[in-house]
C-alpha positions as CSV (number, residue, x, y, z in Angstrom):
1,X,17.6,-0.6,-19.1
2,X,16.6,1.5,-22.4
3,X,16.0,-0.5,-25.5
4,X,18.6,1.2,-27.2
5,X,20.5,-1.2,-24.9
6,X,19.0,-4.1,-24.6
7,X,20.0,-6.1,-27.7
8,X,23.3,-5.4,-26.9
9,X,23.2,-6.7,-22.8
10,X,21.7,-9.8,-24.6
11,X,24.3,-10.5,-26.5
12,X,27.0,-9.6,-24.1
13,X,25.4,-12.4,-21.8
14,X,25.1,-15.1,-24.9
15,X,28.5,-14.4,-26.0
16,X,29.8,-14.4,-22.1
17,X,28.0,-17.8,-21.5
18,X,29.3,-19.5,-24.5
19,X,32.7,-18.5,-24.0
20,X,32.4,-20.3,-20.8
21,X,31.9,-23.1,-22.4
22,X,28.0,-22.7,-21.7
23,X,25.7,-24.0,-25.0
24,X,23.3,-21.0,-25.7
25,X,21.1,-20.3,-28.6
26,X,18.1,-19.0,-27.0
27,X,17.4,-15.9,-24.3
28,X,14.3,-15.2,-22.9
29,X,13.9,-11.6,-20.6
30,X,12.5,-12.3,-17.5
31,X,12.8,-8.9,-16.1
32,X,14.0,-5.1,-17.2
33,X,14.3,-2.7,-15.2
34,X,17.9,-1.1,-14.2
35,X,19.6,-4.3,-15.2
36,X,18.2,-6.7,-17.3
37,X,17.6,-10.4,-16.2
38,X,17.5,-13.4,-18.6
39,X,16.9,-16.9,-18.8
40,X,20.0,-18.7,-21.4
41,X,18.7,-21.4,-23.2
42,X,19.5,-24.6,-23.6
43,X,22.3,-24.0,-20.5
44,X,19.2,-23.0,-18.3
45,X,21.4,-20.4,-16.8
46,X,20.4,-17.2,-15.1
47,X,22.2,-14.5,-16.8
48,X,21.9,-10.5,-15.3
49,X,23.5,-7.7,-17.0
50,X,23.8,-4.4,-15.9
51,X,25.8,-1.7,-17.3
52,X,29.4,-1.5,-15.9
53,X,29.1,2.4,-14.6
54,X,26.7,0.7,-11.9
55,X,30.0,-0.9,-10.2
56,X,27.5,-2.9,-7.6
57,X,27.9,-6.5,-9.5
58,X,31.0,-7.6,-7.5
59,X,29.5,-6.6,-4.2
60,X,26.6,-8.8,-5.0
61,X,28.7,-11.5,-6.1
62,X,30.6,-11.3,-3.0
63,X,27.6,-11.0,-0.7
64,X,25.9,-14.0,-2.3
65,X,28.3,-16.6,-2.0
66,X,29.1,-15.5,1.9
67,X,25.9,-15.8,2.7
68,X,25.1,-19.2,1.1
69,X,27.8,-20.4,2.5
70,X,26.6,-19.8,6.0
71,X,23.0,-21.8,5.0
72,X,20.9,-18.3,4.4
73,X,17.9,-18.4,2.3
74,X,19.6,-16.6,-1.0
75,X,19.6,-17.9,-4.8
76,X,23.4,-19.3,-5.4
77,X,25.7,-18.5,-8.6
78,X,25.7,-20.8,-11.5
79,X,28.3,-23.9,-10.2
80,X,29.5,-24.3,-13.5
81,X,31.5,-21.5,-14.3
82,X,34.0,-19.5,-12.0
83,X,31.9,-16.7,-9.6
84,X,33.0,-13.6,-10.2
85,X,31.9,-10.7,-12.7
86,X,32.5,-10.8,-16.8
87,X,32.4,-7.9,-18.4
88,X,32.0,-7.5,-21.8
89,X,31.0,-4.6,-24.3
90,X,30.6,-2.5,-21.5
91,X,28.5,-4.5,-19.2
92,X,28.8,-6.5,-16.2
93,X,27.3,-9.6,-16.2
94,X,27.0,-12.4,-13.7
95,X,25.3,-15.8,-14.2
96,X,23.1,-17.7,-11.5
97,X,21.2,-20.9,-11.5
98,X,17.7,-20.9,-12.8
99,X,15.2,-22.1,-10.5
100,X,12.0,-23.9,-12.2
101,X,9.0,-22.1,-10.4
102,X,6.8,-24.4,-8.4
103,X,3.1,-24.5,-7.6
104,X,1.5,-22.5,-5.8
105,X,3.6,-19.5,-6.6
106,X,3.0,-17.5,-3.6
107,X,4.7,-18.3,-0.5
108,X,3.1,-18.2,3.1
109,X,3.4,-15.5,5.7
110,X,4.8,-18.0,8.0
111,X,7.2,-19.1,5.4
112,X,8.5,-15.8,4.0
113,X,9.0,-14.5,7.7
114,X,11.0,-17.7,8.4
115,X,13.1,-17.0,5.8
116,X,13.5,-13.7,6.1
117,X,14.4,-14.3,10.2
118,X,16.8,-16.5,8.9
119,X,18.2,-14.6,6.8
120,X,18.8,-11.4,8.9
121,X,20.5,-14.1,11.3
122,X,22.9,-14.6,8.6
123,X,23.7,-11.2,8.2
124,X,24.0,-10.3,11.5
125,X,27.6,-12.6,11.7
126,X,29.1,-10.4,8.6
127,X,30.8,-7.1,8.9
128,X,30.6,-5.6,5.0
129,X,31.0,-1.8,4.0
130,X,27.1,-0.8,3.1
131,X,25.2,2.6,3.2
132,X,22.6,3.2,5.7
133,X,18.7,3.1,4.9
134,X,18.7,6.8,5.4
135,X,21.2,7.2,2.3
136,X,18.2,6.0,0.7
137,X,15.8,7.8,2.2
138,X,18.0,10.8,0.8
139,X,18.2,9.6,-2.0
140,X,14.6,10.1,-3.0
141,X,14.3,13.3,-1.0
142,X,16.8,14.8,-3.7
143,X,14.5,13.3,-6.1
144,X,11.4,15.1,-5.2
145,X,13.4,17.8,-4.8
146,X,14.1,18.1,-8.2
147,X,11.0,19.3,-10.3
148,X,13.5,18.4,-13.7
149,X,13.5,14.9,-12.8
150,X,10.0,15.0,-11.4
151,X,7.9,17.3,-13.4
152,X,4.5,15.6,-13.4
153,X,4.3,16.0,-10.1
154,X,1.8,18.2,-8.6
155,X,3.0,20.7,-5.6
156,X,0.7,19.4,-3.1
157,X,2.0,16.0,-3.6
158,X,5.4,17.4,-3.9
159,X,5.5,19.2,-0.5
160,X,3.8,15.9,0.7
161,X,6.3,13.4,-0.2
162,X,9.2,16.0,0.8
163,X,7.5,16.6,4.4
164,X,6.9,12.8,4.7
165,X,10.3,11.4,4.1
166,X,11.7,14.1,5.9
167,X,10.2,13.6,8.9
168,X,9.9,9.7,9.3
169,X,13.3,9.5,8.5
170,X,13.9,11.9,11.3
171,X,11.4,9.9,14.0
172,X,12.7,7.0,13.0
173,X,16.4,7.6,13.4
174,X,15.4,9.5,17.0
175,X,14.2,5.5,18.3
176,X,17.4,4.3,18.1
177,X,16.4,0.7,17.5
178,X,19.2,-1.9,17.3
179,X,20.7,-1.8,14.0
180,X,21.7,-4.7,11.5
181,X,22.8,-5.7,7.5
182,X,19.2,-5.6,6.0
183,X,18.1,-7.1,2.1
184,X,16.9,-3.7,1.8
185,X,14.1,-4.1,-0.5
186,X,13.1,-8.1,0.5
187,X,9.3,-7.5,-1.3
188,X,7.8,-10.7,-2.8
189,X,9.3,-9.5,-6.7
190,X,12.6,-10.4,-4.9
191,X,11.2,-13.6,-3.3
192,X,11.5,-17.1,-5.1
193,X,9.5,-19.3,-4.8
194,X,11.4,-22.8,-5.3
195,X,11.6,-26.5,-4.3
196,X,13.9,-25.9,-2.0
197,X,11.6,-23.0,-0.3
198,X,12.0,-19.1,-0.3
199,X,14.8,-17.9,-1.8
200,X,16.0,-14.2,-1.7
201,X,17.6,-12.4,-4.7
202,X,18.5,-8.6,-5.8
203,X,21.4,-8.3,-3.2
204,X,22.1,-4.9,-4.4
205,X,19.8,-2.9,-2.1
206,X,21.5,-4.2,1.0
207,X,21.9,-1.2,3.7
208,X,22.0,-1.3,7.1
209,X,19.0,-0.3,9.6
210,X,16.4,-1.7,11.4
211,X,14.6,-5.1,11.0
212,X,11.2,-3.2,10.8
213,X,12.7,-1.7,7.3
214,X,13.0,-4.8,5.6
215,X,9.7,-6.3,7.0
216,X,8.2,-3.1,6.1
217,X,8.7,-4.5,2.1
218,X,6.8,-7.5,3.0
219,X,3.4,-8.1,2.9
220,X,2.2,-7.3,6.0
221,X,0.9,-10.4,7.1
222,X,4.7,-11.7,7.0
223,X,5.2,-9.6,9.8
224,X,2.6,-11.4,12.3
225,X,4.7,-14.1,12.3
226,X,7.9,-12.6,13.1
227,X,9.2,-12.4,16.7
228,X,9.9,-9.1,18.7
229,X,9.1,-6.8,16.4
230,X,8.4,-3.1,17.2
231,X,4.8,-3.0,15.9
232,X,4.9,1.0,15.9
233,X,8.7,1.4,14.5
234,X,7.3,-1.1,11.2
235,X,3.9,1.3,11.0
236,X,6.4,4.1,11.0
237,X,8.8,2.1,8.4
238,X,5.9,0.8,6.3
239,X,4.5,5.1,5.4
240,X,8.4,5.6,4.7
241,X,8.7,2.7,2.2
242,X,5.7,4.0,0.9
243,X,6.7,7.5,0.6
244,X,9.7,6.2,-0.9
245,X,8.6,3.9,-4.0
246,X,5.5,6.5,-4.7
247,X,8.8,8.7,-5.4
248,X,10.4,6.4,-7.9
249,X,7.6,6.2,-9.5
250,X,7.6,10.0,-10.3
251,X,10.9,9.9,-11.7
252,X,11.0,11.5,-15.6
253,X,12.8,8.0,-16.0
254,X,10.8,5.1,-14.3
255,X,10.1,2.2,-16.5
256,X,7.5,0.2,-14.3
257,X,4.5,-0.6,-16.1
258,X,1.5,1.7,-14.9
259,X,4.0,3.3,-12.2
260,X,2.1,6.9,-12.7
261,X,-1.2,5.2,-12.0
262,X,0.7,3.2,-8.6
263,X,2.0,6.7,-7.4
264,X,-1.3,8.1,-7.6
265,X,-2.7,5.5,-5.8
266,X,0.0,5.3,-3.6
267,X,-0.4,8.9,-2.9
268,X,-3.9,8.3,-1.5
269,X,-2.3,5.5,0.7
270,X,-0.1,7.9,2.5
271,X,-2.6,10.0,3.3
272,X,-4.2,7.7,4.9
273,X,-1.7,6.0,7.2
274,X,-0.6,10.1,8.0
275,X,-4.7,10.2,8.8
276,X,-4.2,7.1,11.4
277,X,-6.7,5.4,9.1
278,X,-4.3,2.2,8.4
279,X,-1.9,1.7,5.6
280,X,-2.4,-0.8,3.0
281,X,0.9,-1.4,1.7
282,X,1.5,-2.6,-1.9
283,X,2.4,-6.2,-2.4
């Protein structure tokens, strides 16, 4: 979210909260990227706020409370208050319950996979309207098409990422591996780590594809402990998820801290996996 905007989705989500009945006098910004997450304070709610042209609120609203109701692994709405989306001053926002992190904050390969297994077993029992993980894949294809929105990019690099997504998505989709509801992007920056275990958040990527896509997101010791996996489908998956963020991060646009210096590196990664070399997949 731009600056411009951010004092504004802050107090869309204080006045929101309090009109809820929620006492709030305090925010703290946990994260901002193309929504903006904060803690509300002294409610200890979890308030997001995106902008309402993004329209995907509701679907994560919806998608959330399905799936804890069926026992899956995923952070629950703020009981408080009715779930559903408030907009105000041209933003959506949604409130959640804040989870106190625990110690340690990483959570074991056994543990994320568990969760993550467990999670996909969830999805599998609901039939809900989402794109495919090639619409992503497309997605940043246009993207490095585009020298306007990516002009720092160098041609080699260019004609790299292009020839990269182009054809992984193309060997991938030839496999024809069984097909499921997927997180989309379940990496440990959407992993909790709470008393109550993982917890997954950031339901808005959800597409549908293979297992190996989401596990390629995880670190890739998570996959060792997850059964029947395709070990070459998730090498192929893993250069693709690669190929993908190294694109974002090329974007005119993108607001990750040191995201040029990632690509770069991330760069050096793909040619490496494309080399047979191994891939060492950012956590």
């Amino acid at each position: 979210m731009q600056a411009s905007e951010v004092s504004r989705a802050v107090a869309a989500a204080m006045s929101t909260a309090s009109s809820l009945g929620l006492a709030v006098d305090d925010t703290i910004v946990l994260q901002n990227s193309n929504k903006l997450t904060l803690r509300l304070l002294p409610c200890d709610v979890l308030a997001r706020v995106a902008p309402v042209t993004h329209q995907i609120a509701q679907f994560e609203v919806d998608l959330a409370q399905r799936l804890a109701e069926s026992g899956c692994p995923v952070a629950v709405l703020e009981p408080r208050v009715e779930p559903r989306v408030h907009k105000r001053d041209g933003f959506d926002v949604t409130l959640w319950t804040y989870y106190e992190p625990v110690t340690p904050p990483e959570v074991s390969p056994a543990d994320y996979a568990n969760a993550l297994e467990r999670l996909h077993a969830g999805m599998r029992k609901l039939d809900v309207p989402t794109p495919h993980f090639t619409d992503r894949v497309e997605q940043a294809q246009q993207l490095v098409a585009n020298r306007d929105r990516t002009p720092a990019l160098p041609d080699a690099d260019r004609e790299l990422l292009g020839d990269t997504l182009r054809n992984l998505r193309r060997v991938i989709g030839e496999r024809g591996a069984a097909e499921q509801l997927l997180h989309g992007e379940p990496h440990p920056g959407n992993v909790l780590t709470t008393k109550n275990g993982p917890l997954f958040i950031d339901l808005e990527t959800c597409c549908r594809g293979p297992v190996e896509f989401d596990l390629a997101h995880a670190p890739e010791d998570v996959s060792r402990h997850y059964p029947g996996i395709d070990q070459e489908l998730l090498r192929e998956c893993r250069i693709l998820v690669l190929a993908m963020i190294t694109t974002w991060r090329w974007d005119r646009d993108d607001q990750l801290p040191n995201g040029r210096r990632l690509g770069n590196e991330w760069l050096g990664q793909i040619r490496a996996a494309l080399d047979h070399k191994g891939l060492d997949t950012p956590g």
